[in-house]
LUMLO-136996 format. One record per atom (N, C-alpha, C): x, y, z. Coordinates in steps of 0.1 Angstrom, whole numbers, plus 5000, padded with zeros to 4 digits. Layout:
XYZ;...
# end
This chain:
114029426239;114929466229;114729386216;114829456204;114829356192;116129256189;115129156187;115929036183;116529036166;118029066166;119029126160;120029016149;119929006139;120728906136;121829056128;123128986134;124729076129;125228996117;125329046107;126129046089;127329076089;128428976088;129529076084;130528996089;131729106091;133429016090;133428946107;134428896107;134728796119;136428776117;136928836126;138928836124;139228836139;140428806140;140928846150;142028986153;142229066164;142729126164;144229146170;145229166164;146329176173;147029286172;147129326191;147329486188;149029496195;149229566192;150929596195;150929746200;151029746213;150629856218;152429936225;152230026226;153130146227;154230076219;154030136203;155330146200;156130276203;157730256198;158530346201;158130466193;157930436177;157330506168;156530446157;156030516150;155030446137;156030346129;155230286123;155730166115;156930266108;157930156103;159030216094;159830106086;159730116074;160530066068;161729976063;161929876069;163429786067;163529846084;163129846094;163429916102;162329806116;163129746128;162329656137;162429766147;160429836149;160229926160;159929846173;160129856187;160029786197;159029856206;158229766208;156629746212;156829766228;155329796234;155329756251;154629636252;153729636250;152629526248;152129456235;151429326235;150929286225;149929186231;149129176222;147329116225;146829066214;146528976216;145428916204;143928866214;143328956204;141428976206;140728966200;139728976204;137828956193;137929066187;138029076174;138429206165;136729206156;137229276144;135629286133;134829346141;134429456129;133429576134;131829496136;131729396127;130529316131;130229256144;131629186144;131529156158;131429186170;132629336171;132229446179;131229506185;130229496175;129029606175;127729456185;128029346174;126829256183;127429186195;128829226202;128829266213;128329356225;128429466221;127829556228;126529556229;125729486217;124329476215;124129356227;124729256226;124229136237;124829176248;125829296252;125929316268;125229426270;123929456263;122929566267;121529456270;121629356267;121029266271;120229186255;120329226246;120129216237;120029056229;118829036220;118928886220;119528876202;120828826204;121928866191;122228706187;122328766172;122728596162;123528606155;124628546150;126028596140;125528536126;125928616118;126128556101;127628586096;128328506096;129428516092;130628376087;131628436086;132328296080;134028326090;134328166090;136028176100;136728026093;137528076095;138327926092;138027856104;138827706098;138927566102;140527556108;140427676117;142027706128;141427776138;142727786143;143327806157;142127996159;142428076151;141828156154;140228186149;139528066144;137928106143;137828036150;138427886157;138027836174;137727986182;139228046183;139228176190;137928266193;137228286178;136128336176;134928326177;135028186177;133328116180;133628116193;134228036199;134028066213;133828186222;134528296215;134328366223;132528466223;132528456210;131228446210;130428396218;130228286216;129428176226;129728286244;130828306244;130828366261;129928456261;129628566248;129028676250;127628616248;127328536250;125828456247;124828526235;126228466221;125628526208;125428346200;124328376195;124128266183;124628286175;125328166167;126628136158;126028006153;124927956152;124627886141;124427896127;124228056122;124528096110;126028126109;127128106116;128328116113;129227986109;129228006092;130127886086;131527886089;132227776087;133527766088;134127696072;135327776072;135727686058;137527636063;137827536052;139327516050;140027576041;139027676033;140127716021;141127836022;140827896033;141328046036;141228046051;142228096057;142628116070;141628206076;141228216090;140528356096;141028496095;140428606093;140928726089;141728756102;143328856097;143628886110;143829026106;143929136116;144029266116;145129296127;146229286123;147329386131;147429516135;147229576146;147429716148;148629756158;149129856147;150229906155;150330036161;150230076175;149730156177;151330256187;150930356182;151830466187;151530606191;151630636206;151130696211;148930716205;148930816202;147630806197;147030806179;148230726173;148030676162;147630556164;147030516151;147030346151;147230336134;148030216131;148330226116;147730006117;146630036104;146429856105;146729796093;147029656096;147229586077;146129446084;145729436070;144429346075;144829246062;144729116068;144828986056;142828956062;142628966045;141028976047;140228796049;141628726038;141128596041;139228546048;138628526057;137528456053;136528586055;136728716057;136228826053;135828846036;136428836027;136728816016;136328756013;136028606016;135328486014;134028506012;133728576022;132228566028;131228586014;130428526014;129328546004;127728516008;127528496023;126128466030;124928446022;125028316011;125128246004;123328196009;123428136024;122728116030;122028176037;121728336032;120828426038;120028406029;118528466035;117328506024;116228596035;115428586027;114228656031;113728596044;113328456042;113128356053;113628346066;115228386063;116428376076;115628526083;115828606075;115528766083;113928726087;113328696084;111928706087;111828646102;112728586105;113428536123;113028646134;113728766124;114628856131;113528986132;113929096138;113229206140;114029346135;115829276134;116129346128;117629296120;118329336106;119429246104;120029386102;121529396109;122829496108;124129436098;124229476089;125529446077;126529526082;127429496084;129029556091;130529506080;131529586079;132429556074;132529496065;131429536051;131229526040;132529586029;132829666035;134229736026;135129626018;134829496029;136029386027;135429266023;133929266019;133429146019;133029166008;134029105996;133829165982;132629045974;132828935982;131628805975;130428875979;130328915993;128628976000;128529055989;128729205989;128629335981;127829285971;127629175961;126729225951;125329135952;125129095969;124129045972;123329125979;124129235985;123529295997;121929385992;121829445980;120729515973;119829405974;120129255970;118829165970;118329145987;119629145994;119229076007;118429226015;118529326013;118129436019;116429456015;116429406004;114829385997;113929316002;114829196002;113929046009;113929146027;114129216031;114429226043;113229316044;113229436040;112629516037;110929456037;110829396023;109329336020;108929246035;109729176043;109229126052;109329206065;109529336067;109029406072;110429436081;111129416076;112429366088;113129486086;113629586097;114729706098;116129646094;116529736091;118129736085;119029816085;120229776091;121129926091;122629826083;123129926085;124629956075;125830006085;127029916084;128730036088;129629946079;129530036068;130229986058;131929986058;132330096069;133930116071;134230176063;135330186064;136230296054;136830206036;136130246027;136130226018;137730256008;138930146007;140030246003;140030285990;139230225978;138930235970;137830425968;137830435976;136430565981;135430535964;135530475964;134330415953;132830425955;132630325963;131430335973;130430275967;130730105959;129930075953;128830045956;128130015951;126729945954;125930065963;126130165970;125630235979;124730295974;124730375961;123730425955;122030335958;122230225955;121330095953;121130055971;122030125979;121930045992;120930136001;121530315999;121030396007;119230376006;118830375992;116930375996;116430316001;117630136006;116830066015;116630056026;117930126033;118330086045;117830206056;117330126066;116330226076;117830316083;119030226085;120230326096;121530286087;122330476081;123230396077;124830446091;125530416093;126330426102;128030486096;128230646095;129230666088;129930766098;131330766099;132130876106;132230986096;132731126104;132931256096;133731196081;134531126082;136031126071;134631046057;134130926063;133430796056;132730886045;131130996056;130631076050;131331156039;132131216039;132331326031;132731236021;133731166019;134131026013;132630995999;131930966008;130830946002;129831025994;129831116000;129031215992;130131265980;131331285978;131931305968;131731165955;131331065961;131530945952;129930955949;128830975956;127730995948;127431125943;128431185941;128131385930;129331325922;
# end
């Protein structure tokens, strides 16, 4: 399998499972369960990549707390490299609440070191490691975004495959994409993302 370095957010997740009804207003709904987990679509994804047996490396950023311990570690279980994964003190780890009812889910996300992220310390040289680099959960990584066209280049010229799951854009703007789509060998979008998109490039 190719040897894979994963781009992108790192949060944790905490889900609030069987509420009575959807979120409401001035209003305390009463839950069945609640969980905090390995959340981020980045992180998600180079999970399932290293439990297919996959040889996977993190690029990303966590705070200097309780929940990017959470997150490196648990990494490390899924036997992912996290030496490209910085830690800072200036901004907490991202967390994403979901509140889920029946077969809705409604989420508020504090983007905190999502947000942060500016992979500062990628280049041509880091990818040239790799056989292949995956950018994830870009929607929220507003420092990355105006690096990603250079880092897709350096990637490219060194021969290196690249894909994209940019997420759901709330802005349906869809910046930089124009500049992103000629590079990228896989881009990763659901029905709603696509249409989304093709209205923002016509």
């Amino acid at each position: 399998m190719k040897k894979t370095l994963f781009v992108g957010d790192i949060n944790v997740d905490v889900i609030m499972g069987g509420m009575a009804s959807p979120p409401v207003v001035d209003r305390e709904v009463p839950c069945e369960s609640w969980d905090v987990v390995m959340g981020a679509s980045t992180v998600i994804c180079a999970a399932a990549y290293a439990s297919l047996g996959g040889d996977v490396s993190f690029a990303g950023l966590c705070g200097q707390d309780e929940y990017g311990d959470f997150m490196i570690r648990g990494l490390h279980e899924l036997g992912i490299n996290t030496d490209m994964v910085r830690r800072t003190d200036k901004v907490r780890t991202g967390v994403t609440v979901n509140m889920i009812h029946a077969n809705t889910r409604t989420q508020a996300t504090y983007p905190g070191t999502i947000a942060a992220f500016d992979g500062s310390w990628l280049n041509g040289d880091v990818f040239a490691q790799f056989d292949h680099v995956h950018f994830g959960g870009v929607c929220l990584e507003y420092k990355l975004q105006p690096h990603i066209t250079r880092l897709l280049e350096e990637a490219r010229d060194r021969g290196v495959t690249t894909s994209l799951d940019n997420q759901w854009d709330a802005t349906e703007e869809w910046r930089y994409m124009d500049e992103w789509l000629p590079l990228l060998n896989w881009l990763f979008v659901n029905e709603d993302e696509a249409m989304s998109l093709v209205r923002a490039l016509h």
